[in-house]
MARTIBA-251285 format. One record per residue (C-alpha): residue number from 1; residue in one letter; chain; x, y, z. Coordinates in nm, 3 decimals. Example, Ala and Ser with C-alpha at 12.3 -4.5 7.8 and 13.67 -1.06 7.14 Angstrom:
2
[1 A A [1.230 -0.450 0.780]] [2 S A [1.367 -0.106 0.714]] 
//
This chain:
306
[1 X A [20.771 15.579 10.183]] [2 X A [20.458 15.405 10.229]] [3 X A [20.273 15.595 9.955]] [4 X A [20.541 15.495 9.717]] [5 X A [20.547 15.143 9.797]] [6 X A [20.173 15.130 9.718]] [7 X A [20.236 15.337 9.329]] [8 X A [20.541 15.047 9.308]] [9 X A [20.285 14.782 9.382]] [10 X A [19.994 14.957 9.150]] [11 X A [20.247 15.014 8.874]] [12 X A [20.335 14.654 8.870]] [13 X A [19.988 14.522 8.897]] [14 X A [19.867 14.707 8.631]] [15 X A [20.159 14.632 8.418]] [16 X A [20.059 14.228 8.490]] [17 X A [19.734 14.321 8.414]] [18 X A [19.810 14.493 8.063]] [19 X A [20.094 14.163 7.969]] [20 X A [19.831 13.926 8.084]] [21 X A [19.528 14.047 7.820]] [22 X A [19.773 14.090 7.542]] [23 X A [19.888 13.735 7.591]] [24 X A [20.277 13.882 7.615]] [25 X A [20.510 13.739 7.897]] [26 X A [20.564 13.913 8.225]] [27 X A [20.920 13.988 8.268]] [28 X A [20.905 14.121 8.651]] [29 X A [21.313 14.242 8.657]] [30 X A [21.229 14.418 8.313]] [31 X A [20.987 14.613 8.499]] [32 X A [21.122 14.690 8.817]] [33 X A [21.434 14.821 8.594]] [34 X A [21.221 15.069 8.392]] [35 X A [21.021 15.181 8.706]] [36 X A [21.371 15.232 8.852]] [37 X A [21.436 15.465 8.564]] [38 X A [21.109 15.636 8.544]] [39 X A [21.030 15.684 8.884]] [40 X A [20.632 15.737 8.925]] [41 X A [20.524 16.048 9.045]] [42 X A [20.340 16.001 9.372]] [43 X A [19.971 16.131 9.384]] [44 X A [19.719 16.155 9.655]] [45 X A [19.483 15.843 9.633]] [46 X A [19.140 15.871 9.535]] [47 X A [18.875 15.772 9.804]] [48 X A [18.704 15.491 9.763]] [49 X A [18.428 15.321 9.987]] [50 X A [18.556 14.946 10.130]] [51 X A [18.389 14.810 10.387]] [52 X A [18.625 14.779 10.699]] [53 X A [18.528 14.433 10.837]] [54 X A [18.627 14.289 10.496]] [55 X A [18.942 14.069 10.557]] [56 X A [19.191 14.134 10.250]] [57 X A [19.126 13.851 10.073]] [58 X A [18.721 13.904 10.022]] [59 X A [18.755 14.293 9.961]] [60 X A [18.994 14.209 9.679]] [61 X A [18.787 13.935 9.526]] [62 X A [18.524 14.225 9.550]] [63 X A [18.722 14.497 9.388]] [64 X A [18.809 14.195 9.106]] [65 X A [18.440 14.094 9.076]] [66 X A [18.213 14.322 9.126]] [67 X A [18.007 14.388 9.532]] [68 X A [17.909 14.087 9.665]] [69 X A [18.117 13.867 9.475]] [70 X A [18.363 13.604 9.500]] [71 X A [18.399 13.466 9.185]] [72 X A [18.264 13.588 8.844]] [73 X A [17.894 13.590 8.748]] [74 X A [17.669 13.775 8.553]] [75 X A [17.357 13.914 8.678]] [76 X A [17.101 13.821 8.380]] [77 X A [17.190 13.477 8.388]] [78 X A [17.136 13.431 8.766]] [79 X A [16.783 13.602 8.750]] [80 X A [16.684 13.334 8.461]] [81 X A [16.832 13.059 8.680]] [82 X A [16.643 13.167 8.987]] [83 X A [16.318 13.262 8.792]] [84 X A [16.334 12.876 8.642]] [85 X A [16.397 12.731 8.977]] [86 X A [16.132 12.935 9.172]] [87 X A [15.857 12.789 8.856]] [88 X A [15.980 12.427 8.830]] [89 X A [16.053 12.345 9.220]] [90 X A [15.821 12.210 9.418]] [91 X A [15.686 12.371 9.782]] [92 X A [15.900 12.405 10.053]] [93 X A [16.227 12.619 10.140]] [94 X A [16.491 12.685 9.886]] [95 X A [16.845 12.560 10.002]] [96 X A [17.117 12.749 9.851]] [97 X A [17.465 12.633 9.856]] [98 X A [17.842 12.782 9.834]] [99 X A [17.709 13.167 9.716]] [100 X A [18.022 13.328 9.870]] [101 X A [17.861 13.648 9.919]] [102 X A [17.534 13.822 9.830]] [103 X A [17.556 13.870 9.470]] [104 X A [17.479 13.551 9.312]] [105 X A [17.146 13.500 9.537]] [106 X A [16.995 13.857 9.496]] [107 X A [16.765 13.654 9.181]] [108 X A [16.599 13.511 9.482]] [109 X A [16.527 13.845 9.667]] [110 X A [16.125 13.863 9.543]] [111 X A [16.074 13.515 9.628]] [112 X A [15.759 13.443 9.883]] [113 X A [15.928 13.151 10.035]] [114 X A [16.203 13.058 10.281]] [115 X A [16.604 13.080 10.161]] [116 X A [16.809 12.927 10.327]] [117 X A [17.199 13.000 10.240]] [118 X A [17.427 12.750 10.292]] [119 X A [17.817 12.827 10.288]] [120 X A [18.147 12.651 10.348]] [121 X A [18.398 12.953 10.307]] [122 X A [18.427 13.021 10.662]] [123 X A [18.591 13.403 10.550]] [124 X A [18.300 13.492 10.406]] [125 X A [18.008 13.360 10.669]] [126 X A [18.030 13.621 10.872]] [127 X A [17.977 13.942 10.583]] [128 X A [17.720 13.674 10.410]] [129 X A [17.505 13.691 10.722]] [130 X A [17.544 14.040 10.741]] [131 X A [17.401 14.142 10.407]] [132 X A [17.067 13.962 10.444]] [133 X A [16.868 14.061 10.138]] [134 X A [16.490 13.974 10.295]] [135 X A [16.344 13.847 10.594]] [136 X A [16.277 13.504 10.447]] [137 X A [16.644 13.448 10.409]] [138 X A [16.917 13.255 10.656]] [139 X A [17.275 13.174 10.659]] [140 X A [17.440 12.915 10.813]] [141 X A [17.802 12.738 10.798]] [142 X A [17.882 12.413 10.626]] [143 X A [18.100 12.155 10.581]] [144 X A [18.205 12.036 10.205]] [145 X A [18.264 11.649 10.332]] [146 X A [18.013 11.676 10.605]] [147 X A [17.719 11.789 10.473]] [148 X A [17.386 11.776 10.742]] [149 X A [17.042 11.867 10.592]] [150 X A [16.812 11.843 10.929]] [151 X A [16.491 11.947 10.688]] [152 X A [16.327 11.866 10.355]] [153 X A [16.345 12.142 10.090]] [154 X A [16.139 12.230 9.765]] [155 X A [16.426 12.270 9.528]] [156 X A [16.850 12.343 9.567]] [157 X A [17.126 12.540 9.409]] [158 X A [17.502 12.492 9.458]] [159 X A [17.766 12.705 9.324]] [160 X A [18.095 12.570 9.332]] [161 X A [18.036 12.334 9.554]] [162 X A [18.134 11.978 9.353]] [163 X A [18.444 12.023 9.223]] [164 X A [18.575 12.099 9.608]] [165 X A [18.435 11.791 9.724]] [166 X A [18.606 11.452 9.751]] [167 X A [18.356 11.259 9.920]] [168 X A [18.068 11.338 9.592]] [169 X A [17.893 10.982 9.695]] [170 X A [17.777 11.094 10.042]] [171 X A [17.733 11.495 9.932]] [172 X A [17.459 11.345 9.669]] [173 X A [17.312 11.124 9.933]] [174 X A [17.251 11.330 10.185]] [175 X A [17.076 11.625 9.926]] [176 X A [16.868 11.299 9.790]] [177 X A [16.705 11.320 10.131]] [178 X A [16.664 11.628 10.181]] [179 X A [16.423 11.662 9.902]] [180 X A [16.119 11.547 9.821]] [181 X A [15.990 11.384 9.469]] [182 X A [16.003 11.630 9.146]] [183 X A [16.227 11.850 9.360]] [184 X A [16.489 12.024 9.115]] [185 X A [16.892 12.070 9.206]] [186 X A [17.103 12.300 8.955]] [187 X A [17.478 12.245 9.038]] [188 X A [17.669 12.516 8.886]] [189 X A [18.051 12.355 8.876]] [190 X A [18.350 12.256 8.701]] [191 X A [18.454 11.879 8.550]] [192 X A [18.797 11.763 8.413]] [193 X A [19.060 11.558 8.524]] [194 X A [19.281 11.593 8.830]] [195 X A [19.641 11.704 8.742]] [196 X A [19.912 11.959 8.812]] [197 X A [19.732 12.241 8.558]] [198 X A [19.389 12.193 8.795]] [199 X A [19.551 12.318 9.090]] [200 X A [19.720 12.616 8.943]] [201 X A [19.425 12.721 8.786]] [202 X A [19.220 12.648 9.141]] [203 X A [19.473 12.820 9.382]] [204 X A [19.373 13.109 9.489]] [205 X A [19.043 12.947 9.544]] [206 X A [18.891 12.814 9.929]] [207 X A [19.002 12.470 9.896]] [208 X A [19.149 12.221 9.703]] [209 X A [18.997 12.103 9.354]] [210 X A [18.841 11.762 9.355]] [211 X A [18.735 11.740 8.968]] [212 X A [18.549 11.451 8.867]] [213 X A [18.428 11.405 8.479]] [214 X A [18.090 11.533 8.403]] [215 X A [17.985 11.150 8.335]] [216 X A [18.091 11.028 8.673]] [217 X A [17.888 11.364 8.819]] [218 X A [17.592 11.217 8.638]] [219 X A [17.629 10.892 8.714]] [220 X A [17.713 10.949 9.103]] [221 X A [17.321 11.201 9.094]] [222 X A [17.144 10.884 8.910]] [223 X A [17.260 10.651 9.180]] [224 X A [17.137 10.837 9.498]] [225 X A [16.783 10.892 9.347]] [226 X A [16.821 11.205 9.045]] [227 X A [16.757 11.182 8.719]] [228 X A [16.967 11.439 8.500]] [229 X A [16.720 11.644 8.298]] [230 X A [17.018 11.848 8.097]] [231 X A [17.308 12.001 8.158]] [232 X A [17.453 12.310 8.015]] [233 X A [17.775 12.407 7.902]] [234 X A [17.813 12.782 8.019]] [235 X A [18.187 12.783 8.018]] [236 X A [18.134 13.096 7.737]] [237 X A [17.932 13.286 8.040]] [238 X A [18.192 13.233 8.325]] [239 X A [18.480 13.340 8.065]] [240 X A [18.315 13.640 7.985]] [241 X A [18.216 13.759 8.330]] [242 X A [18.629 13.698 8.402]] [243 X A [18.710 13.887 8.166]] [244 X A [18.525 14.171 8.220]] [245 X A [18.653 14.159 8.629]] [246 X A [19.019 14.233 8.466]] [247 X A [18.905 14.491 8.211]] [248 X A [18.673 14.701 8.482]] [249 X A [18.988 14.643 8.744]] [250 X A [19.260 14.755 8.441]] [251 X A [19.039 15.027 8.326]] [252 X A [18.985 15.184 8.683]] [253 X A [19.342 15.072 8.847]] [254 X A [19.373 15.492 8.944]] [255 X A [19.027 15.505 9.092]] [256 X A [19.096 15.208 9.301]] [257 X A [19.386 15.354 9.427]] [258 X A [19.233 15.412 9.771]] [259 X A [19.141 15.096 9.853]] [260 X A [19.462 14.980 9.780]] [261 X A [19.657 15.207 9.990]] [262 X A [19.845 15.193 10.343]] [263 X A [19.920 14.833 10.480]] [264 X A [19.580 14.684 10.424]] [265 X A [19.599 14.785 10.066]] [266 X A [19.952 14.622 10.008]] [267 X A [19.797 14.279 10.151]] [268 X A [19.464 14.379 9.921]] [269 X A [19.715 14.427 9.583]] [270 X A [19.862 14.107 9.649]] [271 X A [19.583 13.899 9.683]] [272 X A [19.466 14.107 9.355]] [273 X A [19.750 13.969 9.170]] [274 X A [19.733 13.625 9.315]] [275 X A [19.354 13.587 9.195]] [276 X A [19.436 13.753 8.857]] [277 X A [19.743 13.437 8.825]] [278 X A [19.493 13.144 8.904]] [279 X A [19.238 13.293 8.679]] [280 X A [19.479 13.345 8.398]] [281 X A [19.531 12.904 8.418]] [282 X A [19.152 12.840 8.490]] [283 X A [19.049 13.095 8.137]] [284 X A [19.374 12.865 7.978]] [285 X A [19.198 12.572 8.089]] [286 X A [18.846 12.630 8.022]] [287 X A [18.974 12.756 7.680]] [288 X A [19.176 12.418 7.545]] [289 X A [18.863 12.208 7.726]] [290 X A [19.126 12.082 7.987]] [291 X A [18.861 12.177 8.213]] [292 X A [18.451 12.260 8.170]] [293 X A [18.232 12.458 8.308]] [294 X A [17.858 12.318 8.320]] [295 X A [17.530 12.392 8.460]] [296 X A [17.337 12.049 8.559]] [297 X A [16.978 12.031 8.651]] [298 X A [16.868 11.720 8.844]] [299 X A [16.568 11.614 8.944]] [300 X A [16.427 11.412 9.214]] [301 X A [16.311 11.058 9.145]] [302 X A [16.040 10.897 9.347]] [303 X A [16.301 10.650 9.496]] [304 X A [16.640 10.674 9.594]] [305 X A [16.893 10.434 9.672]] [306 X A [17.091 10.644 9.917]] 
//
């Protein structure tokens, strides 16, 4: 009974999966009324290697984007963003901010200096720690709205970081002083208005979205002591890399089987689905410019008024 409760539950995801890329509706009765009729055969599941301290929730994100990930990214573009921060920071530790897991910090692996990882999803802390990629590398928790930097630091990434902040004054503030003049900070993030469409698209995310506009991003940096060097619009990167988490999960649904299988899997296939629904609104967003995606590279000013 179990095994065909999980080919139900496969059937139907891949089935949202295939409606969803060619843009056609999702009529859930419709399908549950052919499945009825044509009955899947039920097969043995392919094995498939998931790591057992992963709570549902992170394994699926990782099955959706890739090991080490929970949200999309491509690996050529984080080398080149690492490789540009390692040459234009100054001395001193890196500080590295809202990762999720390993992936999107590996650019940093070869580095001769101190990383220190930052995050605020409290699921993922524990696995983050776990899959320390060198010795010069640490992991600690943090708080979005609370944010305490005991040390100075040559240069800073954050990932995802500003649009689930409210309180963007005192986040700002309290980076201005953690580094030193000519220090760089890249925020990787998302700008737009607040509305109804924002927290769809956001849902299956850690927190709340707290979108400010990209001029009010600026102008909040400016005040605590950065000056905005450029900022990048690489809303065609992060649309691509989410697209090609629902192809590789569409195209290898069977081979995934495993790790979707017994209770754990069930849970697992849901919060497949669930991420696949939000992602569906953000790509809808991101495509009409409701909502941007854009790369911003501060830099330290000599004075701050934080």
């Amino acid at each position: 009974m179990a095994d065909r409760q999980r080919i139900s539950d496969l059937h139907l995801l891949k089935r949202r999966f295939a409606a969803w890329w060619e843009g056609e509706p999702f009529d859930l009765d419709s399908v549950r009324a052919e499945m009825d009729t044509h009955a899947p055969m039920e097969t043995a599941p392919m094995p498939m290697q998931v790591e057992r301290v992963l709570s549902p929730r992170l394994s699926a994100l990782e099955l959706v984007w890739g090991p080490g990930r929970l949200f999309p990214g491509d690996e050529l573009d984080e080398s080149m963003l690492a490789a540009e921060i390692l040459a234009a920071g100054t001395e001193g530790p890196l500080l590295l901010l809202g990762p999720g897991l390993d992936a999107p910090v590996r650019g940093f692996a070869s580095a001769e200096r101190e990383i220190h990882v930052l995050e605020w999803r409290s699921e993922a802390i524990e696995i983050l720690a776990s899959r320390m990629i060198g010795s010069g590398f640490s992991v600690e928790a943090f708080d979005l709205e609370r944010l305490r930097l005991d040390r100075s630091y040559g240069g800073a990434i954050s990932m995802d970081c500003l649009i689930h902040t409210d309180d963007k004054v005192r986040f700002f503030a309290r980076l201005a002083r953690a580094l030193p003049a000519n220090a760089i900070y890249v925020a990787n993030d998302y700008v737009g208005a607040p509305g109804k469409n924002i927290e769809t698209a956001f849902a299956s995310a850690f927190a709340e979205p707290q979108p400010g506009s990209e001029s009010d991003i600026r102008q909040i940096a400016e005040s605590a002591g950065f000056e905005t060097e450029r900022v990048e619009d690489v809303g065609a990167t992060v649309m691509q890399a989410a697209r090609s988490g629902f192809i590789r999960v569409s195209e290898n649904m069977e081979s995934l089987s495993g790790a979707l299988a017994g209770p754990i899997g069930v849970a697992r296939t849901h919060e497949v689905a669930w991420e696949v629904e939000a992602w569906r609104a953000r790509l809808e967003l991101l495509g009409s410019g409701r909502i941007q995606a854009r790369r911003f590279f501060f830099r330290r000013t000599a004075t701050t008024s934080a």
